[in-house]
C-alpha positions as CSV (number, residue, x, y, z in Angstrom):
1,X,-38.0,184.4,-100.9
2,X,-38.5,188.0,-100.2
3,X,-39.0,187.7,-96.5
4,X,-36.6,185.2,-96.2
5,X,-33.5,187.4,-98.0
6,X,-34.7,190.2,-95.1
7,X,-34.2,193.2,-97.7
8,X,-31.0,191.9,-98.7
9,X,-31.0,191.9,-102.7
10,X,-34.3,189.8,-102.7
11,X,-34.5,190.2,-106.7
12,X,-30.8,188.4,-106.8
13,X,-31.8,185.9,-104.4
14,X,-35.0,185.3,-106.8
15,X,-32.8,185.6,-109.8
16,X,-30.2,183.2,-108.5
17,X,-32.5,180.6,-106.8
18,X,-34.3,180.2,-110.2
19,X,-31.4,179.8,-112.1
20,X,-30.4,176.9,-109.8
21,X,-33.8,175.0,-109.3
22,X,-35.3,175.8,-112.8
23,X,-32.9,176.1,-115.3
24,X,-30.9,173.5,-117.1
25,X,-28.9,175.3,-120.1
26,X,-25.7,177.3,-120.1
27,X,-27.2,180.7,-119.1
28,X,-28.6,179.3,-115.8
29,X,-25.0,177.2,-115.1
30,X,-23.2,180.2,-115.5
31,X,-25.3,182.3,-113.3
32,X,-24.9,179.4,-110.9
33,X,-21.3,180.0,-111.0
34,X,-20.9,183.3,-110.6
35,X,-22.7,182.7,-106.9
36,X,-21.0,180.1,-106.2
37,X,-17.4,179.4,-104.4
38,X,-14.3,177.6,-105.5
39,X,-15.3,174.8,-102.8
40,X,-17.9,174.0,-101.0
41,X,-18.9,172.4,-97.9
42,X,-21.3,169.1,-98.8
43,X,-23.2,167.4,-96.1
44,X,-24.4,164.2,-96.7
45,X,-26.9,162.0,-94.5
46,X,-28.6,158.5,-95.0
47,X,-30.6,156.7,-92.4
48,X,-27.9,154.4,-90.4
49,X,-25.0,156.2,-91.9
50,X,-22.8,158.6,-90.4
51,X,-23.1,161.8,-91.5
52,X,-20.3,162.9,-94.2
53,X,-18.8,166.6,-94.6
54,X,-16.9,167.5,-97.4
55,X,-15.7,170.0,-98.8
56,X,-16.1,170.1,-102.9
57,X,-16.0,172.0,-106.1
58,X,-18.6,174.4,-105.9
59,X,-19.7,174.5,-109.5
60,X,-19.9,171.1,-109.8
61,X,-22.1,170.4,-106.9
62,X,-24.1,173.4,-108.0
63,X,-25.7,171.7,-111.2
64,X,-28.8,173.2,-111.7
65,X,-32.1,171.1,-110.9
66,X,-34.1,171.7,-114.2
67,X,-37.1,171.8,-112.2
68,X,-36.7,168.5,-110.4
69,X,-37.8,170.0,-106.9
70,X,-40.7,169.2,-105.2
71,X,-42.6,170.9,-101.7
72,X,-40.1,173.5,-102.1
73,X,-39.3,175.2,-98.4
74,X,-37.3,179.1,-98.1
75,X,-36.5,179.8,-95.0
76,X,-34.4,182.6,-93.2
77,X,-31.8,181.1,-90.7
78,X,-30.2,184.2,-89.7
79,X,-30.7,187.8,-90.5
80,X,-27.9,187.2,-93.7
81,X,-28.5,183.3,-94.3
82,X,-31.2,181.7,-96.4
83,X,-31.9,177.6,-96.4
84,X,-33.7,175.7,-99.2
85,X,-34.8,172.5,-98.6
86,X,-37.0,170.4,-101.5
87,X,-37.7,166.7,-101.8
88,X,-35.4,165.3,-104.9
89,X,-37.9,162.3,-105.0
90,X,-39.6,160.1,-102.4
91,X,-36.7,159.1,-100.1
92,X,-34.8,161.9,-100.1
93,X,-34.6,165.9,-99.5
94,X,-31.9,168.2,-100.8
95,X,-31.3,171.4,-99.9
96,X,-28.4,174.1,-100.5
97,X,-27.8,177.2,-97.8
98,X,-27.0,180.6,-99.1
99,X,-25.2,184.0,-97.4
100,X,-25.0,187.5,-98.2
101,X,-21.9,189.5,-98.4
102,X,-20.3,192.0,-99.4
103,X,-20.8,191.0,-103.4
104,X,-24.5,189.5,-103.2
105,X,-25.7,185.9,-102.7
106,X,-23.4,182.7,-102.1
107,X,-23.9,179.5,-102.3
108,X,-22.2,177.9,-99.0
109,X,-23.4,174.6,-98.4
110,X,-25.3,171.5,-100.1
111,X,-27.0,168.3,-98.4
112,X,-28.8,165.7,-98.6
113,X,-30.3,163.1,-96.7
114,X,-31.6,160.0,-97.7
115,X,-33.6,156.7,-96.1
């Protein structure tokens, strides 16, 4: 997570990332929500099916995971943008994309894609 945030407020990243994929009680939903936006762009995939882009209220497609993420993957996609991709169970792998700006860490997009 460190590498991937680039020396961007890694301990926030940290902070907010394990609110969102470990927690599951008030405290972790409203750290969740004060990182995420009013709406946010969902992508959805399944094998066969067109993809489908939405956009969404951020809080509720931010419900955090409770610890139900598995082969979790961090990666840097640009210098200020962060990916997280885990598999939900055996068909399917979620993932949620996050950017710096001025005020910290954002959540900016959620997927999935499912056979």
């Amino acid at each position: 997570i460190e590498r991937a945030a680039a020396g961007r407020d890694a301990p926030q990243l940290l902070a907010v990332l394990r609110a969102y994929l470990c927690g599951d009680d008030a405290v972790a939903r409203a750290q969740v929500a004060r990182h995420a936006p009013r709406r946010i762009l969902q992508v959805s995939e399944g094998t066969g099916e067109p993809t489908e882009r939405r956009r969404v209220p951020g809080v509720a497609a931010l419900e955090p995971r409770a610890g139900r993420v598995f082969g979790l993957e961090v990666r840097a996609v640009s210098r200020s943008r962060v990916a997280v991709q885990w598999q939900a169970d055996e068909a399917c792998v979620q993932g949620v994309d996050l950017a710096h700006r001025a005020a910290g860490w954002t959540f900016v997009r959620v997927g999935s894609a499912c056979d």
